[in-house]
N, C-alpha and C positions, 0 to 999 in steps of 0.2 A: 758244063760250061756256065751256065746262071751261074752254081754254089763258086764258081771262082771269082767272074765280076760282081756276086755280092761282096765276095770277102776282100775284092780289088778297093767297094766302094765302099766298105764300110772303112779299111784301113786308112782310106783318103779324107774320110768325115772325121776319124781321129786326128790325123796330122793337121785339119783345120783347126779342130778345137782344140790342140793345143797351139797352134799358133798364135787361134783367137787370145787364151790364156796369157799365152805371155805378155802378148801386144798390150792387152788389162794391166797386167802385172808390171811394164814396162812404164806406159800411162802414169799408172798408182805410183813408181817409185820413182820418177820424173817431176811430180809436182810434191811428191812429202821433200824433196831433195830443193825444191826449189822452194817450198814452204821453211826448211829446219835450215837451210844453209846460211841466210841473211841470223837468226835465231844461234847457230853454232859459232859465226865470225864473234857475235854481241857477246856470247859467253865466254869464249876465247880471251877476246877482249878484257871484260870483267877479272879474269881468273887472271892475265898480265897486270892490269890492274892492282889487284890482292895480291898478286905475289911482289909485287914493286913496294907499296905498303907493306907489303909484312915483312921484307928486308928492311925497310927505312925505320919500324918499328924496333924489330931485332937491334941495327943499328942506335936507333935511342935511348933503348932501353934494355944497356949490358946487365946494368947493376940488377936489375930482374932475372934471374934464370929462365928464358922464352925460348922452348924447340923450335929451332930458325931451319928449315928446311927446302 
């Protein structure tokens, strides 16, 4: 009787600690997401940017051979 409600309670100390786990892990990738996404729009941004320039580039400069892509 003990060896079973130990092994009741130790199962129930696992499913906490991984909950606790996630909840961390949940936490953590909550604020990197809320840290890199202001960060990911700005790059976004940047790279329409470059690619707008680098067509209007392309564009003015045929006489050049430039990989317009």
């Amino acid at each position: 009787q003990s060896a079973i409600s130990n092994q009741q309670s130790a199962i129930s100390n696992q499913q906490s600690a991984i909950s606790t786990r996630f909840f961390l892990i949940f936490i953590l990738l909550h604020y990197i997401l809320l840290c890199f996404f202001p960060l990911l729009r700005g790059l976004f941004h940047l790279v329409a940017l470059l690619k707008s320039y680098g067509v209007r580039f392309c564009l003015h400069s045929l006489v050049i051979p430039i990989d317009c892509r």
